[in-house]
VOPAGU-2260 file (C-alpha; in pm, 1 decimal, decimal comma):
REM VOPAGU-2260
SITE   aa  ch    i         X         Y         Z
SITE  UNK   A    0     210,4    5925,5   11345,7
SITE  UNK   A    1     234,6    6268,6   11448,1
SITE  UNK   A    2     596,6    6179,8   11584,8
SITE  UNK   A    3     698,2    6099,4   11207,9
SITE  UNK   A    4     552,8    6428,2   11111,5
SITE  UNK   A    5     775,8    6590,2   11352,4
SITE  UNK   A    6    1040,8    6424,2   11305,0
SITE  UNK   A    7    1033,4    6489,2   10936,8
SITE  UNK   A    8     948,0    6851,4   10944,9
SITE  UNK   A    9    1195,1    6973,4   11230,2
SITE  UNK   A   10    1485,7    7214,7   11150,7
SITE  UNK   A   11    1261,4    7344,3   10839,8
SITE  UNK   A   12     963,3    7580,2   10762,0
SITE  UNK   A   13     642,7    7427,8   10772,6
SITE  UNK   A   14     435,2    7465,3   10478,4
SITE  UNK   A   15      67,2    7381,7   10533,0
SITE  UNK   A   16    -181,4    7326,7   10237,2
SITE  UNK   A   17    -539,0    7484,3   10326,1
SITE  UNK   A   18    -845,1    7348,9   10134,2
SITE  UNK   A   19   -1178,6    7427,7   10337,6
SITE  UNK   A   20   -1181,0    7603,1   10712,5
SITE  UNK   A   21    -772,3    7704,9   10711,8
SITE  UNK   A   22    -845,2    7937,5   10446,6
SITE  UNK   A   23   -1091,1    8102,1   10694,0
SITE  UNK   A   24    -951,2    7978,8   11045,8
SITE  UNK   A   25    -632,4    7918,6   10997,6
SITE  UNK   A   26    -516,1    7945,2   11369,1
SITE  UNK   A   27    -133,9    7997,8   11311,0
SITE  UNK   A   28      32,4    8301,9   11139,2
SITE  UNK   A   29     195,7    8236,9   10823,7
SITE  UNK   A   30     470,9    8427,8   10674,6
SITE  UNK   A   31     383,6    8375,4   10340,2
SITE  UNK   A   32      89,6    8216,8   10130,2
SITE  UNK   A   33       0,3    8150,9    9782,6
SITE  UNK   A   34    -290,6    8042,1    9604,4
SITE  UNK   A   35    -164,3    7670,3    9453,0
SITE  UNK   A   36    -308,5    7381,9    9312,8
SITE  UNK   A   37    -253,1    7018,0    9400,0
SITE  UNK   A   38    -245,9    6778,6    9179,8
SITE  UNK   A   39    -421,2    6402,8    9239,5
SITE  UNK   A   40    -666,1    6538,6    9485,7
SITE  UNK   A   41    -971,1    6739,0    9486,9
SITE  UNK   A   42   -1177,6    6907,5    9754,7
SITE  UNK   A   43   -1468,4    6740,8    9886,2
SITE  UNK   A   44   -1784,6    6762,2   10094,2
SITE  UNK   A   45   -1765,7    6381,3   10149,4
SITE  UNK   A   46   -1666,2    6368,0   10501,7
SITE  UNK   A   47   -1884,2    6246,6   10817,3
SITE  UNK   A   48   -1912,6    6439,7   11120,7
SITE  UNK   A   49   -2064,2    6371,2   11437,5
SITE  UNK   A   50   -1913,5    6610,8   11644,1
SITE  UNK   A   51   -1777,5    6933,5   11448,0
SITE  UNK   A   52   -2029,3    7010,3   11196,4
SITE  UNK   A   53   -2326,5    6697,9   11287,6
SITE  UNK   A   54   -2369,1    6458,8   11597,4
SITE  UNK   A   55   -2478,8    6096,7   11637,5
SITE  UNK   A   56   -2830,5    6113,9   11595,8
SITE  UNK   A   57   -2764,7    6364,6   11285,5
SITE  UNK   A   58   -2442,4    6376,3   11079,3
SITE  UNK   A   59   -2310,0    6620,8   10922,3
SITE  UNK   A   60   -2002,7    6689,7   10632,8
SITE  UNK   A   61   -1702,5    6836,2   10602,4
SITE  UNK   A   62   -1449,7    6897,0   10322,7
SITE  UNK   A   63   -1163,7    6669,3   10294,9
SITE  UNK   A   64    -907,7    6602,7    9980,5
SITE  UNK   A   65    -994,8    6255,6    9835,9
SITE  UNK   A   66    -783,3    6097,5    9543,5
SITE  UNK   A   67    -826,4    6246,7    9178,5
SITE  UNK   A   68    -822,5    6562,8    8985,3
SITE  UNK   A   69    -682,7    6876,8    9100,9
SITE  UNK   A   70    -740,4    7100,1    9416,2
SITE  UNK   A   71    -700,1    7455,5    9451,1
SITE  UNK   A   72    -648,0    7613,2    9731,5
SITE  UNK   A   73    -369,5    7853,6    9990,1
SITE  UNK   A   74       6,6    7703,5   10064,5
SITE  UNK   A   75     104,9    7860,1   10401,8
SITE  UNK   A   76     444,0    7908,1   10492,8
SITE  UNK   A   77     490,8    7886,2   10894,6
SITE  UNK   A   78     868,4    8005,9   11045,4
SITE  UNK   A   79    1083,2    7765,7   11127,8
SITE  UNK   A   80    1063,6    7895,6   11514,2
SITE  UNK   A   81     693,8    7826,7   11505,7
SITE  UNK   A   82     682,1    7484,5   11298,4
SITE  UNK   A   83     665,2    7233,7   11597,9
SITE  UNK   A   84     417,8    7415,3   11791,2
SITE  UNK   A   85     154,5    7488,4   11469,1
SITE  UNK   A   86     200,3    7134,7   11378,9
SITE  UNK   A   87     119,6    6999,6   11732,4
SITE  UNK   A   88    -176,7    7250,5   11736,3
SITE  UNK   A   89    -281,0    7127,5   11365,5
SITE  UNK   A   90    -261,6    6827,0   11448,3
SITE  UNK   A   91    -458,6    6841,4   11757,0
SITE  UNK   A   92    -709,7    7040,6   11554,9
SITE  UNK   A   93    -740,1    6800,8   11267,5
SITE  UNK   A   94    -652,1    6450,9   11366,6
SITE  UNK   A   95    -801,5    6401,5   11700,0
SITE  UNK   A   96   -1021,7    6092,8   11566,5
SITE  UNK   A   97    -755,8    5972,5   11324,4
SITE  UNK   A   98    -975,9    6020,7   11042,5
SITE  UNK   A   99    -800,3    6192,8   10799,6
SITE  UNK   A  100    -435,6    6056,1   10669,7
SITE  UNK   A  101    -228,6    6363,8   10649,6
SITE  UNK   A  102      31,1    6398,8   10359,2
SITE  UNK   A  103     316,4    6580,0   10224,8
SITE  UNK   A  104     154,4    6726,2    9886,3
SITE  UNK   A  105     370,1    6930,9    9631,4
SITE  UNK   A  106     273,0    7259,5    9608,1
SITE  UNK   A  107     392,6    7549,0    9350,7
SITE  UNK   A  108     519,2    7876,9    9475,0
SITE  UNK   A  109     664,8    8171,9    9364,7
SITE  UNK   A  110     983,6    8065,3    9476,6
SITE  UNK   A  111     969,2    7715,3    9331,4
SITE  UNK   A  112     780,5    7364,2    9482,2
SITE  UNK   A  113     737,2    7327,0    9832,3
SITE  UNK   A  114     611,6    7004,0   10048,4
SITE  UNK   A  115     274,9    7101,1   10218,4
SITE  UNK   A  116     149,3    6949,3   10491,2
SITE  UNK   A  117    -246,0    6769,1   10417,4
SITE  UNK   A  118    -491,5    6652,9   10550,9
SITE  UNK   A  119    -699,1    6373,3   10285,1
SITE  UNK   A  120    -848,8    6128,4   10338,3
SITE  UNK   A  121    -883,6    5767,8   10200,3
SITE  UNK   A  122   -1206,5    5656,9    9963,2
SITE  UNK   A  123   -1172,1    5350,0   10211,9
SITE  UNK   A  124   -1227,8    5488,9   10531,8
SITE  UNK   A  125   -1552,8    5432,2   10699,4
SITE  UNK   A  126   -1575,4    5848,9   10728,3
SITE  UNK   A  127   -1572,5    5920,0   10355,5
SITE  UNK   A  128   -1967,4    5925,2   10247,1
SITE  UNK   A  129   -1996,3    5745,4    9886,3
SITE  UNK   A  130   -2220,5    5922,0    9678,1
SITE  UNK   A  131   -2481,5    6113,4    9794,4
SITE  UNK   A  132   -2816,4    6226,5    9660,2
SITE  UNK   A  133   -2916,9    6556,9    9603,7
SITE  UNK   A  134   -3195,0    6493,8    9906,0
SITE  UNK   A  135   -2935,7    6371,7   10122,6
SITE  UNK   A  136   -2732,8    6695,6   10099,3
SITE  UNK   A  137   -3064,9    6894,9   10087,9
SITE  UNK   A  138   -3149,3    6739,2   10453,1
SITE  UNK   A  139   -2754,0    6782,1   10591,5
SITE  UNK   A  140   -2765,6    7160,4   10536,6
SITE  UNK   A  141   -3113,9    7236,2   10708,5
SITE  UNK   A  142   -3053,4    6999,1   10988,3
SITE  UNK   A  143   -2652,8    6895,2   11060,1
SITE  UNK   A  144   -2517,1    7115,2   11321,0
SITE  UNK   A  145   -2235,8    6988,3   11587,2
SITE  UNK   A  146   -2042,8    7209,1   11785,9
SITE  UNK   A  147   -1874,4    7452,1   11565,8
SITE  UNK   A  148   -2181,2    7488,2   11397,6
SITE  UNK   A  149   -2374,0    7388,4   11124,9
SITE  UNK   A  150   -2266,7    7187,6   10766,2
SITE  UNK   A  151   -2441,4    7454,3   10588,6
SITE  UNK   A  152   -2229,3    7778,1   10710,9
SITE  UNK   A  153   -1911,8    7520,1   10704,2
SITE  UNK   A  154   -1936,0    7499,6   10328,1
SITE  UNK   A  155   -2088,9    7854,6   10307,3
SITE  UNK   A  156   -1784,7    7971,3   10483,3
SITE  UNK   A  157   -1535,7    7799,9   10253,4
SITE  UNK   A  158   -1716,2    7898,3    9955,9
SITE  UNK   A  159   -1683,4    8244,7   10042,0
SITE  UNK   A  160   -1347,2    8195,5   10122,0
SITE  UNK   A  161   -1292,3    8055,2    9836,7
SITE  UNK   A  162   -1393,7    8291,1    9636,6
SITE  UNK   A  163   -1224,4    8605,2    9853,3
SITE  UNK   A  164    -889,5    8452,5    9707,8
SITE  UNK   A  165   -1004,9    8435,1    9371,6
SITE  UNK   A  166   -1091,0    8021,0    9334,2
SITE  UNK   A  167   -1379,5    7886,9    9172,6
SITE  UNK   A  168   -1500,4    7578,0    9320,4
SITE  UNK   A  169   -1778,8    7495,9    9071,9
SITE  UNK   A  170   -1874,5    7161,4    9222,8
SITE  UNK   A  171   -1939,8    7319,6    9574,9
SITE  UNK   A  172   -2165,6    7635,5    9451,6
SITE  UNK   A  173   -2331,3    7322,4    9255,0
SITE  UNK   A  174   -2410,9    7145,7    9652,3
SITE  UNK   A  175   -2484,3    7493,9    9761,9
SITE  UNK   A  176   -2782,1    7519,4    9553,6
SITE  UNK   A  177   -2935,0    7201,2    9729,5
SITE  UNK   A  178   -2978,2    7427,4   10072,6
SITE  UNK   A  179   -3184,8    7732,2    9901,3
């Protein structure tokens, strides 16, 4: 799959759509970003983990886009000279379980719309969580941790993020108030 990506995305600027942790580690430098909102997918903490942010024995969550509504978030722009190589390295970074099912979501700049690389993820795919309780999410964020750290300072960290660029994710301060 990756190859397709490539393939599709060579001779050209890569723009990258960030959502959760590439608004605060986004690992590439960008020559230009926006704030933007997608449209037919919102931001999620609805994601297993067992490695990143949970293990096995303990799993944790992560964001990912899932079908419906609206998502904002920050459209990167990455050179042409550097497209290949951040994609290789995104890729590596985000897909090396195959969980997600990246896409090419329209995103509104200044300049006009742009296709931005995703990352979303299917409700069909054995990762995505359902619903969750209250006491589910309660028990994630005081015991989930993997090896970037814990679920709790994950969705912290976005939140924060979120709001240093001026978006108000009202459904994630609502799951934040399950960890106090």
């Amino acid at each position: 799959m990756l190859d397709r990506f490539r393939t599709q995305a060579a001779g050209q600027d890569l723009w990258v759509f960030g959502y959760a942790s590439l608004l605060w580690r986004p690992e590439f430098e960008a020559t230009e970003q926006h704030i933007t909102r997608v449209w037919g997918w919102h931001r999620a903490l609805k994601m297993w983990s067992r490695l990143n942010r949970g293990s096995p024995e303990c799993p944790g969550l992560v964001f990912a886009l899932l079908p419906g509504g609206s998502c904002q978030g920050v459209v990167y722009r990455v050179a042409q000279d550097q497209a290949d190589e951040v994609l290789v390295r995104l890729w590596e970074r985000e897909m090396p379980m195959d969980v997600y099912t990246p896409n090419w979501l329209s995103c509104a700049t200044p300049h006009g719309p742009v296709k931005a690389l995703a990352f979303t993820l299917p409700r069909s795919s054995a990762s995505f969580t359902g619903h969750l309780p209250a006491q589910t999410y309660r028990q994630i964020f005081q015991q989930a941790c993997g090896r970037f750290g814990t679920t709790l300072d994950y969705a912290r960290q976005t939140h924060e993020s979120l709001l240093a660029h001026g978006i108000e994710d009202r459904a994630l301060a609502a799951l934040l108030r399950h960890a106090d």
